[in-house]
C-alpha positions as CSV (number, residue, x, y, z in Angstrom):
1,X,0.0,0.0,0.0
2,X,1.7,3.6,-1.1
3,X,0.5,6.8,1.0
4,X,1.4,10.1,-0.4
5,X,0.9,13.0,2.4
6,X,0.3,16.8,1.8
7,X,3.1,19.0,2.5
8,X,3.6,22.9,2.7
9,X,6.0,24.4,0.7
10,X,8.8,26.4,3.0
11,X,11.9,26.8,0.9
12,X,13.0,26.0,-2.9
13,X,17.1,25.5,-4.2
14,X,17.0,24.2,-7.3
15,X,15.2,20.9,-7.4
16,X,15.0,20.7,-3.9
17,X,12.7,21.9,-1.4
18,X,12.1,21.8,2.5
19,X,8.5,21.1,3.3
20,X,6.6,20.5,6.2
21,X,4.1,18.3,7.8
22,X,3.0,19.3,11.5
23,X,5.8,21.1,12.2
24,X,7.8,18.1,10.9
25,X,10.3,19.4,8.1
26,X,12.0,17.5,5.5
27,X,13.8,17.7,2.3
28,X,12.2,16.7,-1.2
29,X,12.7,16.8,-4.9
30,X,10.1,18.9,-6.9
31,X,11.7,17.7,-10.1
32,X,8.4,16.0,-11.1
33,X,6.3,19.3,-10.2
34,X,8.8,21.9,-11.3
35,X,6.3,25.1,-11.4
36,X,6.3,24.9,-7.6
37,X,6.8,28.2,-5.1
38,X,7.0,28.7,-1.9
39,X,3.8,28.2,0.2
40,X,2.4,25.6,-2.7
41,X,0.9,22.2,-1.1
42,X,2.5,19.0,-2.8
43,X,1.5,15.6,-2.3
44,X,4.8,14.0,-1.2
45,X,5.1,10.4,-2.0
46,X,8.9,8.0,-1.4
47,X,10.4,11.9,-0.9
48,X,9.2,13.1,-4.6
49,X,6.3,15.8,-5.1
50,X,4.0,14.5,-7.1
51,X,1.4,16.7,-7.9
52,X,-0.1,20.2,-6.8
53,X,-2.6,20.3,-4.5
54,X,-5.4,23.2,-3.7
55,X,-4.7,24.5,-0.6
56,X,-8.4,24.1,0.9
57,X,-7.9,20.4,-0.5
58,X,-4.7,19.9,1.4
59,X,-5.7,21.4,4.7
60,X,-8.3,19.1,4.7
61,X,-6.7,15.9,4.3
62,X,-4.1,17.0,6.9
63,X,-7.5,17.6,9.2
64,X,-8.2,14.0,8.1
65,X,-5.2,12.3,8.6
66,X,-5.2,14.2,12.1
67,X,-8.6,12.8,13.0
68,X,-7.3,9.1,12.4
69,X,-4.4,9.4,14.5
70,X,-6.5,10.7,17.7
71,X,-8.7,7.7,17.3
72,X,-6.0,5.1,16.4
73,X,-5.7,4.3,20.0
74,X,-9.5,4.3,20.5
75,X,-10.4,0.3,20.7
76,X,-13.6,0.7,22.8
């Protein structure tokens, strides 16, 4: 099973970009999705961005995601 996870934007050199997740930040390549700037949503898949996202569309799926990990623990 792939996931591929929203991600903001924060920096660009080159090919390269730092993004970030939750106040997680990492390094990716934006060679697949080269017309991205700086506070652009990706979808970030095996460290690649993969598409443009919409950022009403991304926030949302980050909500999403965020709703599943408060109930992962939830077995009741």
């Amino acid at each position: 099973m792939c996931l591929a996870v929203p991600v903001r934007v924060l920096q660009i050199d080159g090919l390269k970009a730092s993004v970030e997740l939750g106040g997680l930040v990492r390094q990716a390549s934006i060679m697949l999705v080269p017309d991205t700037h700086v506070g652009d949503y990706v979808l970030l898949h095996a460290g690649f961005a993969i598409q443009k996202l919409d950022e009403k569309e991304a926030e949302e799926t980050i909500r999403l995601f965020a709703d599943i990990a408060e109930g992962a623990g939830d077995y009741s």
